[in-house]
C-alpha positions in Angstrom: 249.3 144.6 79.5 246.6 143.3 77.6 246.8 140.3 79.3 246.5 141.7 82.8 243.3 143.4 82.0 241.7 140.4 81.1 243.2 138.5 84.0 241.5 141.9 86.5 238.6 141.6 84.5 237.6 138.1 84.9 238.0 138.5 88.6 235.6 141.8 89.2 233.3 139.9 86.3 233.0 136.4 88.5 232.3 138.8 91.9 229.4 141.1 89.7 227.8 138.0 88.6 228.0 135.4 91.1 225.1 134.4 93.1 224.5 137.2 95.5 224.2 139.4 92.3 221.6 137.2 90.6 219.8 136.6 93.8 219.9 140.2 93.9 218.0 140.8 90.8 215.4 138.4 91.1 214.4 139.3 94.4 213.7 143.0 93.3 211.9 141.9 90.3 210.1 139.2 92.5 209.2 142.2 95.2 207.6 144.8 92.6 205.7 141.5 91.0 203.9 140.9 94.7 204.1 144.9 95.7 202.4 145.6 92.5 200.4 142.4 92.4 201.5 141.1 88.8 200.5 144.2 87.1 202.7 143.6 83.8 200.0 140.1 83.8 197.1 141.5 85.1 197.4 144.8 82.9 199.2 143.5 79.9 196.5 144.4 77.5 195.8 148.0 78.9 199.9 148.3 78.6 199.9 147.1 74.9 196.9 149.7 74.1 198.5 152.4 75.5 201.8 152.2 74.2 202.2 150.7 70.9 198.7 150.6 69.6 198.1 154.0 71.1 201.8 155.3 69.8 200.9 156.9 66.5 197.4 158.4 67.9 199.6 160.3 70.4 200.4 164.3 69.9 202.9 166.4 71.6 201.6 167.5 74.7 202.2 171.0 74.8 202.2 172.3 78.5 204.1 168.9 79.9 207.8 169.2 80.4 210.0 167.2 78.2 211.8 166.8 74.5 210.6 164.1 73.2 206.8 162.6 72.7 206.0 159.5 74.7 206.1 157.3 71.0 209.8 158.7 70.7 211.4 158.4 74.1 209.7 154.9 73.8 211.9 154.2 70.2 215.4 155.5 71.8 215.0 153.7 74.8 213.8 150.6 72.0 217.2 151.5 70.0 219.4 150.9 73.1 218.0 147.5 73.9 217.1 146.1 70.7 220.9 145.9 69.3 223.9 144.1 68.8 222.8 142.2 72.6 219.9 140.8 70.6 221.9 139.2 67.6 225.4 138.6 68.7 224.7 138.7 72.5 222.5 136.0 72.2 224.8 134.0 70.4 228.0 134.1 72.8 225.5 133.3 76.0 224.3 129.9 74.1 227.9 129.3 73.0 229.1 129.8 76.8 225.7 128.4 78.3 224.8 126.2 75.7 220.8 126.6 74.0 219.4 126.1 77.6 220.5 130.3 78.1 217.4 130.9 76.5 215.2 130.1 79.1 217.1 131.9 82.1 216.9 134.7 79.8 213.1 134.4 79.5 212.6 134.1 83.2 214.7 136.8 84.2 212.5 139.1 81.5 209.3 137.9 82.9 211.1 138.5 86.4 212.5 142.2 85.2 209.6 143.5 83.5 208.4 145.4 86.8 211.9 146.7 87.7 212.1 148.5 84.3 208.4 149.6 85.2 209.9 151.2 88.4 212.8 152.7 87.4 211.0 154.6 84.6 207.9 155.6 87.2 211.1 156.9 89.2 213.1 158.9 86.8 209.9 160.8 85.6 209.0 161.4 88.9 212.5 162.8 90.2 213.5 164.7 86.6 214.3 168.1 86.9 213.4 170.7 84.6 216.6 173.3 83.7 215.9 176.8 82.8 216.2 176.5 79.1 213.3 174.2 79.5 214.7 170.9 78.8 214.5 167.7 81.2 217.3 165.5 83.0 216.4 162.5 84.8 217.5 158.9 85.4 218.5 156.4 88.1 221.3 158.9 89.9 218.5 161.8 90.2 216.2 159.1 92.3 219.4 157.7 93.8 220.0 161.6 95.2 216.7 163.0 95.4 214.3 160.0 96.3 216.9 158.1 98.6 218.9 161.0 99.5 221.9 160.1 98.5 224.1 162.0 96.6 227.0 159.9 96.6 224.9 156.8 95.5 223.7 159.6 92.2 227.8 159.8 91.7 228.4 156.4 91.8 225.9 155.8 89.6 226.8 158.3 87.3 230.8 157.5 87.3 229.7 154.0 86.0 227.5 154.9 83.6 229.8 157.0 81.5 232.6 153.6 80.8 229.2 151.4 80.6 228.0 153.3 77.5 231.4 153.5 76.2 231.9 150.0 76.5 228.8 148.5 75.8 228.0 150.7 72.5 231.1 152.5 71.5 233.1 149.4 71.0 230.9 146.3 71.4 228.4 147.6 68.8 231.2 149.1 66.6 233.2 145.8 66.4 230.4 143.8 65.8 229.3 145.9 62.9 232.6 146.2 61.4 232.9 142.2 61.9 230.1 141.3 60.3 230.8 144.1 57.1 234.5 142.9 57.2 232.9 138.7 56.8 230.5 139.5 54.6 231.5 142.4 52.1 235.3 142.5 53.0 235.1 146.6 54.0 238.5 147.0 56.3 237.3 147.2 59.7 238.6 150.8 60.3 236.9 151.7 57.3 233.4 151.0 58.4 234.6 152.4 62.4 235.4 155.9 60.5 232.1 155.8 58.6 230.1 155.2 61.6 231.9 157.8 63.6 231.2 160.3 60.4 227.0 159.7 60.2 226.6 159.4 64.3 228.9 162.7 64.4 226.4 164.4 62.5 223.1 163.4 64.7 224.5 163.5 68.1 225.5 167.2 67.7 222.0 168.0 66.5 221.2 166.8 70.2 217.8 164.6 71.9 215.2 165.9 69.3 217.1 164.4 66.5 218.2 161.3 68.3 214.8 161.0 69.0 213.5 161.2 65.3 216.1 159.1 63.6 215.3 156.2 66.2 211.5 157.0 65.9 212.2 156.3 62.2 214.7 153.0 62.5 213.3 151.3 65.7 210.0 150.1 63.9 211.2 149.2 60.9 214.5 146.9 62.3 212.6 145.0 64.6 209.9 144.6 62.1 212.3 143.3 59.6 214.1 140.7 62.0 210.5 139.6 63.8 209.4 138.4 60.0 212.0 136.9 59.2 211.5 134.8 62.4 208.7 134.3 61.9 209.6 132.6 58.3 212.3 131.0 60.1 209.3 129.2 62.5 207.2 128.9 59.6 209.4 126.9 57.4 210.7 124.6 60.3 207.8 124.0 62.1 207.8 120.4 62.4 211.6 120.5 63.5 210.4 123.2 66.5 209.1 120.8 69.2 212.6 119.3 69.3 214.6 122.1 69.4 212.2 123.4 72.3 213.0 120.2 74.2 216.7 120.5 73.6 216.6 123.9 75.0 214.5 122.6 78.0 216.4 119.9 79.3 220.0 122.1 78.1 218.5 124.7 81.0 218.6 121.7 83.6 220.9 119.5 82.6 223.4 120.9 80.1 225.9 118.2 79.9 222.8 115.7 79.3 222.1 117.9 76.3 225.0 119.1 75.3 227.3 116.0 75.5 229.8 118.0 77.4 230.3 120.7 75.5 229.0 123.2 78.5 229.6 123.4 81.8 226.9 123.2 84.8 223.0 124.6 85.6 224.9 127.6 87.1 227.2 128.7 84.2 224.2 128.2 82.0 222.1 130.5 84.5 224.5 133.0 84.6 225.1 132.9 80.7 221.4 133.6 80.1 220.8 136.4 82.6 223.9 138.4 82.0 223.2 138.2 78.4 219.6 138.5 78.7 220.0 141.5 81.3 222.3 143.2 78.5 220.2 142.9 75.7 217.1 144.2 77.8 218.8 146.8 80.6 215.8 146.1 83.4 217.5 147.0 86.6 220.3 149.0 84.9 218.5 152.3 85.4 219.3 153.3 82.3 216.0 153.9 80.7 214.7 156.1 83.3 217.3 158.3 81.0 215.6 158.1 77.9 212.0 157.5 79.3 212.5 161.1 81.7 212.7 163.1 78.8 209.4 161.9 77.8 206.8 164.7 77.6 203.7 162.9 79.7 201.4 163.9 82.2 201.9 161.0 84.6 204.7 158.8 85.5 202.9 155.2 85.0 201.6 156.7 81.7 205.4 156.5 80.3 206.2 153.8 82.7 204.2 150.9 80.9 206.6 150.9 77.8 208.9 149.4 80.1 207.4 145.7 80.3 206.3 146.0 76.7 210.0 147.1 75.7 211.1 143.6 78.0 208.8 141.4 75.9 209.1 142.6 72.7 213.3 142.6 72.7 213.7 139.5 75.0 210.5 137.1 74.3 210.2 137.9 70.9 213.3 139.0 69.6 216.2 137.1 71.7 214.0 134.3 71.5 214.3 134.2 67.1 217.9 134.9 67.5 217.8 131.7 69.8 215.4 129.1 67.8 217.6 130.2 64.7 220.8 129.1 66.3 219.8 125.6 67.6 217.6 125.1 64.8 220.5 125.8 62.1 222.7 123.1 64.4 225.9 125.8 64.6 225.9 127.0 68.6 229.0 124.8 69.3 230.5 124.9 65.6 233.0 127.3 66.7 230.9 130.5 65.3 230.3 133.1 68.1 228.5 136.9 68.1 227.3 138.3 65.1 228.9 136.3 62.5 226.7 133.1 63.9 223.5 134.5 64.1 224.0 135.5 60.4 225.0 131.8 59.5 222.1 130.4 61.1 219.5 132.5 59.1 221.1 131.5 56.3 221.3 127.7 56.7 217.4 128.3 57.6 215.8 130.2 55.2 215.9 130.2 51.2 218.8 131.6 48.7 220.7 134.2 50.5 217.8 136.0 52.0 218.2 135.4 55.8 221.6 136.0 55.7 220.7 139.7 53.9 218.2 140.3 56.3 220.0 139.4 59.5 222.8 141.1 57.9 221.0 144.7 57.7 220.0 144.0 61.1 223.2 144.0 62.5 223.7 146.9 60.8 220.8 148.7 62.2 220.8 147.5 65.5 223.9 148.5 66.1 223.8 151.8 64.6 220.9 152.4 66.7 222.6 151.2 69.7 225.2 154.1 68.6 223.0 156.9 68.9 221.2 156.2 71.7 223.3 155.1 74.2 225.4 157.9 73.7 222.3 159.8 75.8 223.1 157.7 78.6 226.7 159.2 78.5 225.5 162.5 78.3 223.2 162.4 81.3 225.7 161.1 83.4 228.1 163.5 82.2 226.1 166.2 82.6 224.9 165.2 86.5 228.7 164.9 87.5 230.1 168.3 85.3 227.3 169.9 84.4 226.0 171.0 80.8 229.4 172.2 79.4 231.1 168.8 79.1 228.4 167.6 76.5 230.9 168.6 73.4 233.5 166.5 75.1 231.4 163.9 75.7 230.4 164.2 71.9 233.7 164.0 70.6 234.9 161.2 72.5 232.0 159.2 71.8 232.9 159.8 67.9 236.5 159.0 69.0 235.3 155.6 70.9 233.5 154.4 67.7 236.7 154.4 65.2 238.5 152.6 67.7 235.9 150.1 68.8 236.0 148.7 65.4 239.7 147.6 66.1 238.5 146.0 69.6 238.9 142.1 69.9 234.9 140.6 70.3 235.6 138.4 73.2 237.2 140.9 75.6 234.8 143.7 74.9 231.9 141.1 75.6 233.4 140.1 79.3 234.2 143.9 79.7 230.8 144.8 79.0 229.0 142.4 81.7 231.5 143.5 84.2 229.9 147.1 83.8 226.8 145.8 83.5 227.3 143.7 87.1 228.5 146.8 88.8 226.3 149.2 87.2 223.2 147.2 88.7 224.3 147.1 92.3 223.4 150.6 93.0 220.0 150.8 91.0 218.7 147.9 92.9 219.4 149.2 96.2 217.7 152.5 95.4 214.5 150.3 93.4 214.3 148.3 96.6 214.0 151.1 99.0 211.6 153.0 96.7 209.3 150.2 96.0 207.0 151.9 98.2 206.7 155.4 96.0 206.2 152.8 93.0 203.0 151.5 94.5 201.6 154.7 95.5 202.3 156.2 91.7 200.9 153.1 90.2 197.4 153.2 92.9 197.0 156.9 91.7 197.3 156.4 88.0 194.7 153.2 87.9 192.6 155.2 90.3 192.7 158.4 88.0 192.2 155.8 84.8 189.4 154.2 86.4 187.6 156.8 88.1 187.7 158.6 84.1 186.3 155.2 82.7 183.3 155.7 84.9 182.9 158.9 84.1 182.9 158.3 80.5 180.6 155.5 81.0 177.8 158.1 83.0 178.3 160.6 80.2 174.9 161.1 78.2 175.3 161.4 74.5 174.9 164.3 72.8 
């Protein structure tokens, strides 16, 4: 039986992501580049002021719909990206793609950045407010309302429900299990049961204390793996001219490179993106979830974390994972996920101490990746049944982890880009058609911005 999935999977996985798809995807994030004239370049610094400089200055806006402050929609939507893609994602895409992945991921990030932009714009623009007060938006409530289309808002929905499932519930599980199991020898269903037991006890306390456990893990797990990469650069710097080139010329010619050990420019390609598109979600639609609970007073205003989340998890962060790996020499040792990334920190930094860090990283990620993404679940539940399936959903979810630590790696890997591949089909379509409300929002914001810097200017002082 087994078998047969993989055999039905391979087949819908090689459709999703052949080259209409990634044509697909860098054609939208080429359109909002030109609509919006480069504005993730030409605005970068604004962006980076106003969301993570500005993120601890920010208070709860009071009379704005939503949950969750700006800063902590911003740190779940963070904790969904920056997991388990980051570390052992990474790693399978240079193992399948060879080191060259890295820099299809890069330019699909640069690409993506505005997508993200949009879809966040979107689902703050199209959330609906219930009568308890709380918030629901996302890609299938710009999909129905903004497009008209209810269907396309089921369809969406229908595959974001397995897509969590799959991509958190068991990916992240096994890969935290794995890497426990290698590295302390915990049984595997021991550390599944553990992590259903602690998630268990903040999903059913609902968004608000999602939102403050990520607000309180995000910062600190990326911190920690960005310095350690940062050691890793420092104490290798003379070695990371070649491993650039060898990641360079693996992008365009990866049997030059690789002696053989990959296949062609196009496996390579897709290796990167898929991976890269999984680690970062631009053009899944699923942070317009997260980011449309975010209490704000403008769409753009919540919409700029979504370039700076791209950069930050992709740029900085896949890119460490990467440099470690062909730096340490073990992408085509045999290692894959997790378990390599956490070999390669080793080999590369002093005593035991990468391998402890990148260890706790996993663990973090991942359990990040646990709690958050189980929002995406519950949005989409809730749009197709309605507010009374959430304890199902919960319970499941809790279910999902204990048996995703049992989950072979590879399959749930090819299982999740297949979800990802369909998932994106929809989203694009509606970000494609609705390009045109994304340029109006983002006019008006930098209008309203600009037209207050002016008047601030013409103020007299007191």
């Amino acid at each position: 039986m087994m078998d047969f999935l993989v055999a039905v999977n391979d087949k819908v996985n090689s459709f999703v992501w052949g080259v209409p798809i990634i044509v697909l995807i860098l054609f939208v994030g080429l359109l909002y580049s030109f609509r919006l004239h480069f504005v993730h370049f030409r605005k970068a610094g604004f962006f980076v002021r106003s969301t993570v400089i500005s993120a601890f200055k920010k208070k709860d806006v009071e009379h704005v719909p939503g949950e969750l402050t700006s800063f902590q929609a911003a740190m779940v939507s963070v904790s969904a990206i920056v997991g388990s893609g980051n570390i052992a994602g990474v790693a399978t895409a240079l193992v399948l793609g060879g080191p060259g992945a890295l820099v299809w991921m890069i330019l699909a990030a640069l690409i993506g950045m505005p997508s993200k932009y949009a879809e966040i714009a979107l689902g703050i623009k199209y959330r609906e407010k219930r009568e308890d007060g709380t918030v629901v938006g996302g890609a299938m409530y710009y999909l129905e309302k903004g497009l008209g289309q209810k269907w396309m808002g089921i369809l969406m929905s229908i595959l974001v429900i397995p897509f969590a499932f799959v991509i958190s519930g068991i990916v992240d599980t096994n890969t935290i299990a794995a890497v426990v199991d290698e590295r302390i020898g915990i049984p595997t269903w021991a550390t599944g049961a553990f992590l259903a037991l602690v998630c268990a006890v903040i999903i059913f306390g609902g968004i608000k204390r999602i939102g403050y456990a990520c607000e309180l893990i995000s910062p600190f797990m990326g911190g920690a793996y960005i310095l350690a990469g940062l050691l890793i650069i420092i104490f290798h710097i003379t070695e990371i001219p070649s491993a650039i080139a060898v990641i360079f010329k693996s992008a365009f010619s990866p049997q030059a490179a690789t002696g053989g050990v990959v296949g062609s420019v196009f496996v390579c390609m897709r290796a990167g993106i898929a991976r890269g598109l999984y680690s970062n979600e631009a053009g899944l639609g699923t942070a317009a979830m997260v980011h449309s609970s975010a209490k704000v007073e403008h769409p753009i205003e919540q919409a700029m974390w979504g370039p700076v989340e791209v950069f930050l998890d992709t740029i900085v962060i896949c890119t460490i994972t990467s440099l470690a790996i062909v730096l340490s020499g073990l992408w085509n040792s045999g290692l894959d996920g997790a378990v390599l990334t956490m070999r390669a920190f080793e080999v590369l930094l002093p005593g035991s101490i990468g391998g402890i860090i990148c260890f706790g990283c996993v663990i973090l990620f991942g359990f990040s990746c646990l709690i958050s993404y189980y929002n995406y679940a519950e949005r989409a539940g809730e749009y197709l049944f309605g507010s009374k399936c959430k304890p199902v959903i919960k319970v499941l979810w809790v279910i999902t982890i204990f048996v995703g630590s049992q989950t072979t790696l590879g399959f749930a890997w090819d299982l999740a880009d297949t979800f990802n591949g369909l998932m994106i089909i929809p989203n694009l379509i509606g970000l494609i058609l609705l390009s045109g409300e994304v340029v109006s929002l983002t006019k008006e914001y930098f209008g309203i911005a600009s037209n207050a810097d002016m008047a601030a200017k013409e103020r007299p002082l007191a």
